[in-house]
N, CA, C and O of each residue as an XYZ file, in Angstrom:
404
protein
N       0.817     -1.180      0.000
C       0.000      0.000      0.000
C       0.875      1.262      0.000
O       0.476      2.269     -0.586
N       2.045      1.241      0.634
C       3.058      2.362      0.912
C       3.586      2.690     -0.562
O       3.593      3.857     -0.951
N       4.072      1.535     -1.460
C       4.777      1.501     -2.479
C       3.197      2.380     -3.690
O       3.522      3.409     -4.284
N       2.050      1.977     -3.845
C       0.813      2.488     -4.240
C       0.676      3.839     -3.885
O       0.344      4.627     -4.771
N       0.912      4.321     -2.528
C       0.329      5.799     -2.411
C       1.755      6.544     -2.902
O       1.673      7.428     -3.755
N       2.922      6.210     -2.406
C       3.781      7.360     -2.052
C       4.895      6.732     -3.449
O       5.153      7.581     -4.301
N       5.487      5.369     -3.645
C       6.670      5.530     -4.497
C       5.921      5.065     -6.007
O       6.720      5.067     -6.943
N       5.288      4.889     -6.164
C       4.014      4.769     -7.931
C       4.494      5.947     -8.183
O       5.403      6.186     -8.978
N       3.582      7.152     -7.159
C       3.421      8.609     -7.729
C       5.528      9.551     -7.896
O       5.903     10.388     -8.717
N       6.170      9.018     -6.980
C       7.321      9.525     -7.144
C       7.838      8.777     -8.733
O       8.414      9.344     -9.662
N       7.547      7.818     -8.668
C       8.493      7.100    -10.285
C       7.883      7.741    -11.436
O       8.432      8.455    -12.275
N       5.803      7.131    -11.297
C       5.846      8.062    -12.292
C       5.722      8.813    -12.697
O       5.328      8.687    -13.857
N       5.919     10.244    -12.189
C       6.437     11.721    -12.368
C       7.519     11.749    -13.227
O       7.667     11.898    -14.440
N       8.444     11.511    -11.998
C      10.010     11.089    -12.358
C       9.808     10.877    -13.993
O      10.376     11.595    -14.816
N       9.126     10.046    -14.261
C       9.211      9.380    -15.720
C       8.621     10.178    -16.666
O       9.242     10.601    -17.641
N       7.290     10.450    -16.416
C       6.464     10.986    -16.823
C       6.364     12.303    -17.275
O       5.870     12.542    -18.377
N       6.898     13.426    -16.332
C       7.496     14.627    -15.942
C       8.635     15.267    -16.321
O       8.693     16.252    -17.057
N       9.535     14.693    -15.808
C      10.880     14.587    -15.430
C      11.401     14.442    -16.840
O      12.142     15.307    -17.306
N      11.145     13.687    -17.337
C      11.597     12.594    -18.738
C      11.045     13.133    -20.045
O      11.512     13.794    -20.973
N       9.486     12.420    -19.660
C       9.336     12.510    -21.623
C       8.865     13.776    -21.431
O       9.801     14.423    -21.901
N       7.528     15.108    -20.821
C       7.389     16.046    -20.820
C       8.169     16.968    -20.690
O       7.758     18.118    -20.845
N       9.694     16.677    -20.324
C      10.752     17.861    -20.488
C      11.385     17.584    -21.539
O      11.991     18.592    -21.902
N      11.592     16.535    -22.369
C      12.364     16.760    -23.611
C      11.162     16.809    -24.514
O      11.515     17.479    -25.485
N       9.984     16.449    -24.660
C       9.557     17.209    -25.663
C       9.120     18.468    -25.269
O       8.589     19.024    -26.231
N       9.113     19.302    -24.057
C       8.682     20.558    -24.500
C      10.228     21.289    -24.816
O      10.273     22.435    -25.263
N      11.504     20.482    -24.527
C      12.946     21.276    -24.940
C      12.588     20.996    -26.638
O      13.144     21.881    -27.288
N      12.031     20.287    -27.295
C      11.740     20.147    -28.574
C      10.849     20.966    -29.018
O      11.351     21.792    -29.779
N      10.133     21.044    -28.919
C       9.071     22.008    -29.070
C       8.902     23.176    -27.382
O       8.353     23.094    -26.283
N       9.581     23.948    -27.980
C       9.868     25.605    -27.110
C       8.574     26.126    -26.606
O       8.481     26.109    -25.379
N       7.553     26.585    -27.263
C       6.779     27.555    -27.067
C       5.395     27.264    -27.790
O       4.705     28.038    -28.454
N       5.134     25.590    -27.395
C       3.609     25.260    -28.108
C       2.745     25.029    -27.024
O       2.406     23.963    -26.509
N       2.454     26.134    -26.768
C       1.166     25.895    -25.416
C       0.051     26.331    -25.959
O       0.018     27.203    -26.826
N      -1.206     25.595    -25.355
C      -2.477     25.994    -25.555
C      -3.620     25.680    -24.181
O      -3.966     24.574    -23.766
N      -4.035     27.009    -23.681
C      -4.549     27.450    -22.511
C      -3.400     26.956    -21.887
O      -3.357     25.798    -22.303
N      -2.470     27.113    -21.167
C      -1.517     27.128    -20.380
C      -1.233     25.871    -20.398
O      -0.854     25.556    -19.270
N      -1.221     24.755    -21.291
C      -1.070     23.403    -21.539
C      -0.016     22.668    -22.486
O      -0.219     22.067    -23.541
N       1.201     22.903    -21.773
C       2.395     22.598    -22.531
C       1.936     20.986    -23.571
O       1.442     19.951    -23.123
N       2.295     21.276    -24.922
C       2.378     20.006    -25.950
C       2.956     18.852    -25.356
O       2.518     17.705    -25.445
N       4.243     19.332    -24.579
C       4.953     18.046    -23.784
C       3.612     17.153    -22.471
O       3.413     15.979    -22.157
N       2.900     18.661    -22.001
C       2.337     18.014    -20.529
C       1.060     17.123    -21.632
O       0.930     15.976    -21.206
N       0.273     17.352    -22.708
C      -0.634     16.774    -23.706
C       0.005     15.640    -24.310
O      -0.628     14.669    -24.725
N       0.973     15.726    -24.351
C       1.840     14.225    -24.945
C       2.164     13.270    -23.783
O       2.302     12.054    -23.909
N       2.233     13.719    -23.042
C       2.674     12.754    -21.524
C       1.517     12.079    -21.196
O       1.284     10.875    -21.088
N       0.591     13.411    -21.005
C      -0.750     13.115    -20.478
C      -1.509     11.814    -21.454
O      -1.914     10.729    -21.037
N      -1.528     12.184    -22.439
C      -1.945     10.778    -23.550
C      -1.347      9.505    -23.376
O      -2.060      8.506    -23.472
N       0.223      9.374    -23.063
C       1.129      8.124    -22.677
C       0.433      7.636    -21.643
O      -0.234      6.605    -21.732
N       0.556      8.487    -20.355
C       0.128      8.207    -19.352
C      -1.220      7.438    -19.323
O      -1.425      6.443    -18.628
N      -2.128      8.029    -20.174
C      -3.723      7.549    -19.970
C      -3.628      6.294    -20.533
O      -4.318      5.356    -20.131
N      -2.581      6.170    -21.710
C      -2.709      5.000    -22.627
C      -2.143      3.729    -22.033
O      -2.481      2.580    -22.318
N      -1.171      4.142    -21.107
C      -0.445      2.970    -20.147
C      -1.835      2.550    -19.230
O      -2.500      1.602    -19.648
N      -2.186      3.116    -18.227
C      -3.560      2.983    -17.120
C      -4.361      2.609    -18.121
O      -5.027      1.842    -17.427
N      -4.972      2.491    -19.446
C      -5.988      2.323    -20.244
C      -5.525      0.584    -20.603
O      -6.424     -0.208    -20.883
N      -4.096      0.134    -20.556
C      -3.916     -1.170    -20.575
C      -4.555     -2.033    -19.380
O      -5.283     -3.026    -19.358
N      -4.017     -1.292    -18.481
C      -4.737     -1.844    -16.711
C      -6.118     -1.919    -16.534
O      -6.645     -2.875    -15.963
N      -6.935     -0.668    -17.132
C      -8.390     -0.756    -17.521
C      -8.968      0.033    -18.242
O      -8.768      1.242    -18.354
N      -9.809     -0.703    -18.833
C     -10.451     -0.484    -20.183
C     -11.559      0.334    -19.812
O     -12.227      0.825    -20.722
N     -11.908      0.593    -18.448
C     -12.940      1.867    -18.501
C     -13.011      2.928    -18.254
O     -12.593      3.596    -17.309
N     -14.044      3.337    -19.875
C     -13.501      4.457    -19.970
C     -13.667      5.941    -19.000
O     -12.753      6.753    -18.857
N     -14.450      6.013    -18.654
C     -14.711      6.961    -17.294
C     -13.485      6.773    -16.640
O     -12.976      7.890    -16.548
N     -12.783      5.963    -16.160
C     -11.193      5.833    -15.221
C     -10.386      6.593    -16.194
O      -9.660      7.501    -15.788
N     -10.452      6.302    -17.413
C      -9.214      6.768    -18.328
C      -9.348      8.527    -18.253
O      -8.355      9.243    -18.124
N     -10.497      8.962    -18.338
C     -10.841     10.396    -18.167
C     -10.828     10.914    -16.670
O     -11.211     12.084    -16.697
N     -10.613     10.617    -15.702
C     -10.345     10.368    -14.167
C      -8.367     10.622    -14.276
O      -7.771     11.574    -13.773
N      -7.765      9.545    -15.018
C      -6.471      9.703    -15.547
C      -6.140     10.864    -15.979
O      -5.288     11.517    -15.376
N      -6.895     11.447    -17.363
C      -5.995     12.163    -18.064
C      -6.088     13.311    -17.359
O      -4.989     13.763    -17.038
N      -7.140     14.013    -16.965
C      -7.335     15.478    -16.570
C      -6.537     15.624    -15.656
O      -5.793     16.590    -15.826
N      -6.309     14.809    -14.339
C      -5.099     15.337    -13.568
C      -4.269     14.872    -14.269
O      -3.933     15.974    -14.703
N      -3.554     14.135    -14.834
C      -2.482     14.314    -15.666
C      -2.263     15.590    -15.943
O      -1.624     16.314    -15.179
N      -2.831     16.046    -17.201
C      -2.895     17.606    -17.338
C      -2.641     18.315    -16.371
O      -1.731     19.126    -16.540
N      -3.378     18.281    -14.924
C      -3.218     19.104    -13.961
C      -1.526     18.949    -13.756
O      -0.699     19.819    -14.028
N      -1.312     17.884    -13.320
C       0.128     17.722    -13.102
C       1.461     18.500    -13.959
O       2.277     19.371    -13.655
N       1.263     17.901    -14.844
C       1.836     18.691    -15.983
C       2.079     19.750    -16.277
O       3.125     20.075    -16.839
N       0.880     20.756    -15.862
C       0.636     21.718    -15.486
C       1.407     22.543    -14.462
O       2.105     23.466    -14.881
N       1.345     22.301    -13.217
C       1.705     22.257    -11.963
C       3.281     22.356    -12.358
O       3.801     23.457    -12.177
N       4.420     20.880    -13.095
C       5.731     21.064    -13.338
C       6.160     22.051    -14.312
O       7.337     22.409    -14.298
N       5.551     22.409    -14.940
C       5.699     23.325    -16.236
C       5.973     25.041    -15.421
O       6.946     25.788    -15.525
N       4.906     25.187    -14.768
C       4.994     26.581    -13.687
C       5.491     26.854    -13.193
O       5.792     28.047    -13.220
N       6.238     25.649    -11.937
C       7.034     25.771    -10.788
C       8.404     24.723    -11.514
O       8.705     24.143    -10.471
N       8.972     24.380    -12.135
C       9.900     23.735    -12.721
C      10.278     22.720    -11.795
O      11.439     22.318    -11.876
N       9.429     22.163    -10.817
C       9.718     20.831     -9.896
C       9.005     19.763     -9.832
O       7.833     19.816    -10.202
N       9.416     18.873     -9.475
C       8.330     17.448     -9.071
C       7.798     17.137     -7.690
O       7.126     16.188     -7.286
N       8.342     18.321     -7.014
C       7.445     18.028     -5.917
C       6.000     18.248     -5.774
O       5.213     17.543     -5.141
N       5.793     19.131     -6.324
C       4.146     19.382     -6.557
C       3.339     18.109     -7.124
O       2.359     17.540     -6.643
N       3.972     17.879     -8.152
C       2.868     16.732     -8.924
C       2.963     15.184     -8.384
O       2.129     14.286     -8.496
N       4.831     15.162     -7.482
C       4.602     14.281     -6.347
C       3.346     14.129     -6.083
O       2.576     13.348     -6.641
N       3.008     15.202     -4.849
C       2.194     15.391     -4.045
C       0.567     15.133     -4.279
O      -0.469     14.522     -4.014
N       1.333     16.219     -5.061
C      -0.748     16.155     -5.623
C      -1.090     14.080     -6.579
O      -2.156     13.465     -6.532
N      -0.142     13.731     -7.083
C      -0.394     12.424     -7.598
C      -0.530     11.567     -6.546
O      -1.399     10.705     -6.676
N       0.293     11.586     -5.238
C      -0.207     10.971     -3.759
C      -1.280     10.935     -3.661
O      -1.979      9.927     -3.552
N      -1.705     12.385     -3.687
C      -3.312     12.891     -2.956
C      -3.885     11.974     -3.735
O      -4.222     10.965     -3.115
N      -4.142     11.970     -5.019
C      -5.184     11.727     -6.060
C      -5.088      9.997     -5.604
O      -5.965      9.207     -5.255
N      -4.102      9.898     -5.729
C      -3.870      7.714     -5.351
C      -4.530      7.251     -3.991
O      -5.033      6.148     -3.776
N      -4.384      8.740     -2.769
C      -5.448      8.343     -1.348
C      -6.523      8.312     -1.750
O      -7.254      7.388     -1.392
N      -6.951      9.220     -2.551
C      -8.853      9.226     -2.575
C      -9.108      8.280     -3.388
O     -10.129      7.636     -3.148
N      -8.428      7.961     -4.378
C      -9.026      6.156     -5.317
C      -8.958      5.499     -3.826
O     -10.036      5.094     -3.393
N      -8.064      5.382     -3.177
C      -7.930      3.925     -2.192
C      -8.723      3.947     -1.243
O      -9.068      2.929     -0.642
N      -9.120      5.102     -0.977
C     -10.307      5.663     -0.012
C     -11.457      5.478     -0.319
O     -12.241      5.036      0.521
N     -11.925      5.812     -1.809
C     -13.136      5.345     -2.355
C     -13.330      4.069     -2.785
O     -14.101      3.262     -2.266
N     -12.590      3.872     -3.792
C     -12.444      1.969     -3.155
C     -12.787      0.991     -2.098
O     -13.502     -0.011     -2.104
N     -12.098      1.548     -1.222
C     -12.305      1.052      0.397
C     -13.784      0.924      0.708
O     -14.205     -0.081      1.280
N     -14.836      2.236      0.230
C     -15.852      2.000      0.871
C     -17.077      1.790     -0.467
O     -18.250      1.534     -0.196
């Protein structure tokens, strides 16, 4: 459960973030739309498309992408991963929370 709330959301940032959303927005400089870096829209799609292997429904996959976006968002502004850490924690308590009941 520890490895689910807290080191999931650190890796995949790290990966997610860190990785493919910073070299493609070093590839593409200055393609934003509503404050939505091409890199954080390209991640965000990977991302949904990986969780969309795990499950096929589609309401979860749209649950996925939008904070994705948010996230993305969030590293693009403040140039760190602690934020989208965090906030990807948060988002992994309330699935396990709602789940739960």
């Amino acid at each position: 459960m520890i490895l689910f709330l807290f080191a999931v959301p650190l890796f995949e940032e790290f990966i997610f973030r860190g990785l493919v959303q910073d070299k493609i927005n070093n590839f593409f400089k200055s393609c934003n739309f509503l404050h939505i870096s091409f890199g954080s829209f390209i991640s965000s799609l990977i991302f949904t498309f990986i969780h969309l292997l795990l499950n096929d429904f589609a309401l979860f996959n749209l649950m996925v992408f939008i904070p994705s976006l948010f996230l993305g968002y969030l590293y693009d502004t403040y140039k760190t991963l602690t934020l989208p850490v965090l906030f990807h924690s948060f988002f992994n308590i309330n699935v396990f929370l709602s789940y739960s009941f």
